[in-house]
N, C-alpha and C positions, 0 to 999 in steps of 0.2 A: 500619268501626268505629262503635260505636254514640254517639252522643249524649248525652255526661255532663253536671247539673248543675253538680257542681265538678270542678277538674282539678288532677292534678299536673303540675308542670314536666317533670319528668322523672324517676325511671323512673314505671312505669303503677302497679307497686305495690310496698310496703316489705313484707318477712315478718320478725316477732322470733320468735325462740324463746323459749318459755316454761320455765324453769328451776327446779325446786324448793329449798327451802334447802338439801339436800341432794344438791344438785347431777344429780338423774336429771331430763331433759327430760319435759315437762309434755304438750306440745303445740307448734303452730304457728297464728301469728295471723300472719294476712295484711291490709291493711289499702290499700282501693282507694277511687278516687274515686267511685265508685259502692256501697260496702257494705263490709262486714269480712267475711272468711271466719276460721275456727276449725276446728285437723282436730287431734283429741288424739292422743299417740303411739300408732304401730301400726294409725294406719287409713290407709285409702287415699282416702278422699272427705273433700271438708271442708263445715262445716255454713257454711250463708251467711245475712246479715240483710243489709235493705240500709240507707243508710246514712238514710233516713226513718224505718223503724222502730228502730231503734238508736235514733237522737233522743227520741223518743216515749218508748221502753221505759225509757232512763236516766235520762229528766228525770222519769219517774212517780214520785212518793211512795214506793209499792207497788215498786217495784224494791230499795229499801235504800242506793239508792247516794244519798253526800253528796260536796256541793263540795270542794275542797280548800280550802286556806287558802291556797294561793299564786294 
């Protein structure tokens, strides 16, 4: 097994389903100590970032994404 930066306890990885307000499934996020994978409904392969570039990507200006308040 390979050599992770961060680690979880236990299990290796958590998957949510992504649900719309209207209740039809979105997708699937998988979420690992090495990167997130994302596989939207109806495919078979999921797309992967690892979890350096996610960092990078989210905390950029140019993403749109903001802090929360909590």
């Amino acid at each position: 097994m390979p050599n992770y930066k961060n680690q979880f306890s236990r299990p290796m990885c958590v998957d949510h389903e992504i649900i719309s307000a209207s209740g039809q499934k979105i997708g699937l996020l998988r979420v690992k100590p090495s990167g997130l994978l994302w596989k939207p409904v109806n495919q078979q392969k999921f797309y992967s970032i690892s979890l350096d570039q996610f960092t990078t990507w989210i905390t950029n200006t140019a993403s749109g994404a903001q802090r929360s308040s909590s």
